[in-house]
Gaussian input, Z-matrix of N, CA and C with variables (Angstrom, degrees):
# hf/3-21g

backbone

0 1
 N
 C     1     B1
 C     2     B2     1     A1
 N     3     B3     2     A2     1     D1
 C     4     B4     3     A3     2     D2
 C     5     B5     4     A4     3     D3
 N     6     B6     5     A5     4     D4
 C     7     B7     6     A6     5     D5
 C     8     B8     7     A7     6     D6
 N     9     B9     8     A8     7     D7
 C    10    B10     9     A9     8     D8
 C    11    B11    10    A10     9     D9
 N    12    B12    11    A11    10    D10
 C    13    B13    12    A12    11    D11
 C    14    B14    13    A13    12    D12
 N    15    B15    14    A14    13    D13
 C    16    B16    15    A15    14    D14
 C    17    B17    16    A16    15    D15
 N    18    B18    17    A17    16    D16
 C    19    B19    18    A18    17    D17
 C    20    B20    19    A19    18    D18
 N    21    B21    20    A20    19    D19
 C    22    B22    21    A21    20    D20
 C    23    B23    22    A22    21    D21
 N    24    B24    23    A23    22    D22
 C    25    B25    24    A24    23    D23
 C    26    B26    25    A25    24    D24
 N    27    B27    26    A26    25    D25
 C    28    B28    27    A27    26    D26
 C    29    B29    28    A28    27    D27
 N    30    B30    29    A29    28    D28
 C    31    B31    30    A30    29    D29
 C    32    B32    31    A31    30    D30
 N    33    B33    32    A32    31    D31
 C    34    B34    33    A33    32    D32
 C    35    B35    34    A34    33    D33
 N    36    B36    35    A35    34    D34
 C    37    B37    36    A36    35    D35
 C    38    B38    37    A37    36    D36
 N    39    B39    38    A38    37    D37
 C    40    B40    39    A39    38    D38
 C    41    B41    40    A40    39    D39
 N    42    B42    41    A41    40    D40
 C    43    B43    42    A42    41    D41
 C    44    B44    43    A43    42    D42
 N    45    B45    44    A44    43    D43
 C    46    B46    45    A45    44    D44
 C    47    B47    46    A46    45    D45
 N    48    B48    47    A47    46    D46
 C    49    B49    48    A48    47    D47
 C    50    B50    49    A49    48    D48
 N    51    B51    50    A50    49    D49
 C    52    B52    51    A51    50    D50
 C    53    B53    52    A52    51    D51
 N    54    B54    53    A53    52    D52
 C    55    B55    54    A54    53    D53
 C    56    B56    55    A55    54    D54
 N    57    B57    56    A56    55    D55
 C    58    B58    57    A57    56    D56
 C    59    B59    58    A58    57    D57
 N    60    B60    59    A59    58    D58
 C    61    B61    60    A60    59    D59
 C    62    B62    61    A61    60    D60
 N    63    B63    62    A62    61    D61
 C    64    B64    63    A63    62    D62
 C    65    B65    64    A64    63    D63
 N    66    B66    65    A65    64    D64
 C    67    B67    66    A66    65    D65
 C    68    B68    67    A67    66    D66
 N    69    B69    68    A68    67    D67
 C    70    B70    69    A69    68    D68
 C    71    B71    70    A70    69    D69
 N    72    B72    71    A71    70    D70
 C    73    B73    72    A72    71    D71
 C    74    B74    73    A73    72    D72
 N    75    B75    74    A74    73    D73
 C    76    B76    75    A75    74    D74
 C    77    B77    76    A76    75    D75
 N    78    B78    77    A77    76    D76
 C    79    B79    78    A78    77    D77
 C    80    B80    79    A79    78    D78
 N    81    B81    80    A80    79    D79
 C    82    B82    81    A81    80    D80
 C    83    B83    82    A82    81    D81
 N    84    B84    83    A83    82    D82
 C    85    B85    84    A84    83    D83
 C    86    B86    85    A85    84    D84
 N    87    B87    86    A86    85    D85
 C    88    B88    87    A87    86    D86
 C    89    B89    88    A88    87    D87
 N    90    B90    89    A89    88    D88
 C    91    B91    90    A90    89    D89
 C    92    B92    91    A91    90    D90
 N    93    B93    92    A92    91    D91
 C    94    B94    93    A93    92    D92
 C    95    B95    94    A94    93    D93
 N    96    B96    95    A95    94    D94
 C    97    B97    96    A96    95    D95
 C    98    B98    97    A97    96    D96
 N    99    B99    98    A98    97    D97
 C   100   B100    99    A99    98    D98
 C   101   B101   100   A100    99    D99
 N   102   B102   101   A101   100   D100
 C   103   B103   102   A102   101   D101
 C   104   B104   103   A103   102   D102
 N   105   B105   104   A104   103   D103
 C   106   B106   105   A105   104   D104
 C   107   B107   106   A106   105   D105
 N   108   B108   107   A107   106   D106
 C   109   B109   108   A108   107   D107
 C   110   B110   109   A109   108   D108
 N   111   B111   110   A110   109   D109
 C   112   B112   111   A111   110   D110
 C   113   B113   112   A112   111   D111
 N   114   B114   113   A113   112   D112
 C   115   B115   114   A114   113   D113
 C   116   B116   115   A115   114   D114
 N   117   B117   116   A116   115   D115
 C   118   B118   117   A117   116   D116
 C   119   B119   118   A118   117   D117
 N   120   B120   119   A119   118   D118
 C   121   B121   120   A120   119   D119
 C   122   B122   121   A121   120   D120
 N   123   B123   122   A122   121   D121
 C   124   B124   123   A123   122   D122
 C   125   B125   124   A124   123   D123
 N   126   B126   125   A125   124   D124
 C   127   B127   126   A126   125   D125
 C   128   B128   127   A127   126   D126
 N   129   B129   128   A128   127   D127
 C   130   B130   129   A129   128   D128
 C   131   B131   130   A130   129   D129
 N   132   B132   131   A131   130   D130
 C   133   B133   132   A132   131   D131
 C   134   B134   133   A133   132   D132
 N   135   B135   134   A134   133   D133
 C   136   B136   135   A135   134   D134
 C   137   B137   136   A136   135   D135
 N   138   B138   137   A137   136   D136
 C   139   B139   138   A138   137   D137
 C   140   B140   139   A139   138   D138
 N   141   B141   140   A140   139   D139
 C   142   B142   141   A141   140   D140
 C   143   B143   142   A142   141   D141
 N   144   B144   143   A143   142   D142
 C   145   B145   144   A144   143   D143
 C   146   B146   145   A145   144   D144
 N   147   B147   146   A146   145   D145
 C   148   B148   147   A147   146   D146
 C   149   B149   148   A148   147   D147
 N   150   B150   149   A149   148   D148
 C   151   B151   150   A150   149   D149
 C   152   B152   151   A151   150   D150
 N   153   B153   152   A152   151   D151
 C   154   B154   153   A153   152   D152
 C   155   B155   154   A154   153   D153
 N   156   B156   155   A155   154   D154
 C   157   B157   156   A156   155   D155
 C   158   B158   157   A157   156   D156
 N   159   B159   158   A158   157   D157
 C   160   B160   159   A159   158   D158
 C   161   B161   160   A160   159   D159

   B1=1.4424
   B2=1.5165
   B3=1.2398
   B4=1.7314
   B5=1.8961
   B6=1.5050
   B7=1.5000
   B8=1.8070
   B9=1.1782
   B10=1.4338
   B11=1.7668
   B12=1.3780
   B13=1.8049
   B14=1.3425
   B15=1.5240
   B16=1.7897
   B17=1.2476
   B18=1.0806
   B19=1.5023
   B20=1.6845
   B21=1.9121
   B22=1.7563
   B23=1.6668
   B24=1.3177
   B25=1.3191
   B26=1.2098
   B27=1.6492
   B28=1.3570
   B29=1.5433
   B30=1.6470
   B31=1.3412
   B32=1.9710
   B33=1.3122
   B34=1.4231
   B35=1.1167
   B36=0.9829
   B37=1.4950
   B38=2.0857
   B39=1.0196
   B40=2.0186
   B41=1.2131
   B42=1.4891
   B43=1.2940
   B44=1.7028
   B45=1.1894
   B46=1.9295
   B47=1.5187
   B48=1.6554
   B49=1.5168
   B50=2.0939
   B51=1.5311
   B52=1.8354
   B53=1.0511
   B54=1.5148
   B55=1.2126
   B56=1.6204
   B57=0.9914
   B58=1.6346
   B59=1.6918
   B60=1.9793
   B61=1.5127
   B62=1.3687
   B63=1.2898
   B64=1.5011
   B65=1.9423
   B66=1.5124
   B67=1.2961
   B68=1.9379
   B69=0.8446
   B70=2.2205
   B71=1.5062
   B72=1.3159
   B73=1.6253
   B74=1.6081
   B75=1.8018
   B76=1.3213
   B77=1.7751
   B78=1.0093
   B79=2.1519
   B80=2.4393
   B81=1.5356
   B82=1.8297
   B83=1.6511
   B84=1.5712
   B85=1.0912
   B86=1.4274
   B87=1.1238
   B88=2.3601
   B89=1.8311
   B90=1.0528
   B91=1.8678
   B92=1.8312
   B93=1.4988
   B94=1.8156
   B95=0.9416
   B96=1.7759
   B97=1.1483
   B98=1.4252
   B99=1.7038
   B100=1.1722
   B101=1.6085
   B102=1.7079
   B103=2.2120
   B104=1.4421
   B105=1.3465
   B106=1.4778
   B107=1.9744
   B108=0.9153
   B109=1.8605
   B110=1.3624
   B111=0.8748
   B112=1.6097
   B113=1.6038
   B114=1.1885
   B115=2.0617
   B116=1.3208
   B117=1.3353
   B118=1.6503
   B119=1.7116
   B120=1.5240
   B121=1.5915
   B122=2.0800
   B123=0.8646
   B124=1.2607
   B125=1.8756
   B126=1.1164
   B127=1.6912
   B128=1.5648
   B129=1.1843
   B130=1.4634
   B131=1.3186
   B132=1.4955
   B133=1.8932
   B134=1.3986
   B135=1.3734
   B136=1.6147
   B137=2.0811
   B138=1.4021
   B139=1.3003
   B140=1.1487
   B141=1.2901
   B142=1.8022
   B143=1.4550
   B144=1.5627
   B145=1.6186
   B146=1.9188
   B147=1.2287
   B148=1.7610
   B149=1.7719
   B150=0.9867
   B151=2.3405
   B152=1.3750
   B153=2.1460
   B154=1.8932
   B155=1.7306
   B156=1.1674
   B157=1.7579
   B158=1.4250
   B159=1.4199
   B160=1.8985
   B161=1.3611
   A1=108.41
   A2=103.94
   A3=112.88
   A4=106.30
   A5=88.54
   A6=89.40
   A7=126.61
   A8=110.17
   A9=105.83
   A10=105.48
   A11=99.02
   A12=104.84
   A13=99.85
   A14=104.81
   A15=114.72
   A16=110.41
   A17=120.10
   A18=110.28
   A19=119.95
   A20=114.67
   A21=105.75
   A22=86.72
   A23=111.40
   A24=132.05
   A25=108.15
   A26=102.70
   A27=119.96
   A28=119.33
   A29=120.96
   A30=111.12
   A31=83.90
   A32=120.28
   A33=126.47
   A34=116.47
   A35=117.63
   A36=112.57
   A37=119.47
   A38=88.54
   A39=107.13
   A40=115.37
   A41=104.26
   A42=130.20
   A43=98.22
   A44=88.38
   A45=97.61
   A46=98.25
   A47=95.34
   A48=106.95
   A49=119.07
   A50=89.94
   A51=99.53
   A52=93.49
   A53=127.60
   A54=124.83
   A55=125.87
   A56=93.66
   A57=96.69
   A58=131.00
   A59=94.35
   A60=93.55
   A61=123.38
   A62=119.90
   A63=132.56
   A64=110.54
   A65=96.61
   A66=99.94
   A67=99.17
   A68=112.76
   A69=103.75
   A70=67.56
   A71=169.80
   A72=159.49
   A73=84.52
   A74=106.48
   A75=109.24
   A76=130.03
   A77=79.87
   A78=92.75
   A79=62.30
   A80=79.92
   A81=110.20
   A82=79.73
   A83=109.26
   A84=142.25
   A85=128.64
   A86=104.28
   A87=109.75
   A88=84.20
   A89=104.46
   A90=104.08
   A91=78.55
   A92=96.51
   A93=141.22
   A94=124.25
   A95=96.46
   A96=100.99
   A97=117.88
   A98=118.91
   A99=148.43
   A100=92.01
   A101=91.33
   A102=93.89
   A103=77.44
   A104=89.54
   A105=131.04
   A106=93.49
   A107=107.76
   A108=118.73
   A109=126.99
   A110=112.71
   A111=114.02
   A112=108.95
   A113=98.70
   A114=111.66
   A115=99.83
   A116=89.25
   A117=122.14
   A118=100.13
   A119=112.08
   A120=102.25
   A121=92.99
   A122=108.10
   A123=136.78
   A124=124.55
   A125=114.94
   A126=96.48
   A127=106.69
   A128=108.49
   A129=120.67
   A130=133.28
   A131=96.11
   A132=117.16
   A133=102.82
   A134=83.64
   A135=99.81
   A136=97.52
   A137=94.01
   A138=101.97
   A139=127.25
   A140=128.93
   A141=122.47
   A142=117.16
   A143=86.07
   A144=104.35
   A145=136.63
   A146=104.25
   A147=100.03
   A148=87.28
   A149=110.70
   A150=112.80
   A151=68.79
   A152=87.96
   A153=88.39
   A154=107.57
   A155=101.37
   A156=93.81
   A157=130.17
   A158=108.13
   A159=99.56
   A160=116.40
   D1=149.60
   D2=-177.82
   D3=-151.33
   D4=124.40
   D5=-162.27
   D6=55.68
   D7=22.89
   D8=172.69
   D9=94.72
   D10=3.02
   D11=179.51
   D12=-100.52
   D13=156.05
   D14=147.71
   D15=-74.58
   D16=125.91
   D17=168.34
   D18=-115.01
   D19=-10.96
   D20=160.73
   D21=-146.02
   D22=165.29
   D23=152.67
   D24=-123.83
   D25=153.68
   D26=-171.30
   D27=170.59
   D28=149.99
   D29=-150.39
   D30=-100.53
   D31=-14.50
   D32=-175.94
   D33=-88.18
   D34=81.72
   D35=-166.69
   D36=-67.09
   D37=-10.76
   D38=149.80
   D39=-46.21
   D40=-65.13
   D41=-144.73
   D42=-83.50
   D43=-38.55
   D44=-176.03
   D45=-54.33
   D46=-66.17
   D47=-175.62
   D48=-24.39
   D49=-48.42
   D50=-167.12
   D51=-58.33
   D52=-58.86
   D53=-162.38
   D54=-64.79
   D55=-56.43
   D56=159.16
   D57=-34.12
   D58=-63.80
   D59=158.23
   D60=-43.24
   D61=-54.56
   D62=-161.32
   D63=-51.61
   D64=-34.51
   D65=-164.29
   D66=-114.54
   D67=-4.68
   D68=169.40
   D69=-134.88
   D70=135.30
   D71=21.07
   D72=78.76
   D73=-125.84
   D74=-168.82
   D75=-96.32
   D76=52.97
   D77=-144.70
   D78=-99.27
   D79=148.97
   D80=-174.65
   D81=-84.56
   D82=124.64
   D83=152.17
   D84=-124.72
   D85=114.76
   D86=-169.29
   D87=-63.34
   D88=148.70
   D89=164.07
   D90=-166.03
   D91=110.71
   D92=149.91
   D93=-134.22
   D94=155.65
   D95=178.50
   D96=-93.91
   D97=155.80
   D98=-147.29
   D99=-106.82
   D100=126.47
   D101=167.34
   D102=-142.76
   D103=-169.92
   D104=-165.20
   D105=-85.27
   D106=-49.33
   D107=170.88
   D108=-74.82
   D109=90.05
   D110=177.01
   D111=-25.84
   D112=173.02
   D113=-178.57
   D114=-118.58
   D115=115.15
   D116=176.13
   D117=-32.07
   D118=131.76
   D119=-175.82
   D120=-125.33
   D121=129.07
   D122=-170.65
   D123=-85.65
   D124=103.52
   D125=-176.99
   D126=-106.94
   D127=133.13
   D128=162.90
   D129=-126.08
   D130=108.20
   D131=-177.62
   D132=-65.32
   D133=132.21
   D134=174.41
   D135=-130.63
   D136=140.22
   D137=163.60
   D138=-50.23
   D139=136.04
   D140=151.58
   D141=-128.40
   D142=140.56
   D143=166.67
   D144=-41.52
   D145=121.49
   D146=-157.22
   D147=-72.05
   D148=-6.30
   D149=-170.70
   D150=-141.66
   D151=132.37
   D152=159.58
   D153=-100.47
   D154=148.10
   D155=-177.45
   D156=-72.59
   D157=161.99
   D158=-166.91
   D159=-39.20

């Protein structure tokens, strides 16, 4: 995905990869795989500072 688009399908996820590279080069593209179950999404609290430091 790029910007919230599909941009290849494919069962090779190699193959996805080339193509993808080939056509955005090094531009951040998500490439997962797709089920029927969403992917567990995870939150992690982190402390913050009440003063942020210099």
């Amino acid at each position: 995905m790029l910007d919230g688009q599909v941009v290849d399908v494919g069962d090779d996820v190699v193959e996805v990869y080339h193509r993808v590279h080939k056509k955005f080069g090094d531009e951040a593209v998500l490439i997962t795989k797709v089920d029927s179950e969403p992917i567990k999404t995870y939150k992690i609290r982190s402390p913050r500072l009440a003063t942020p430091l210099p």
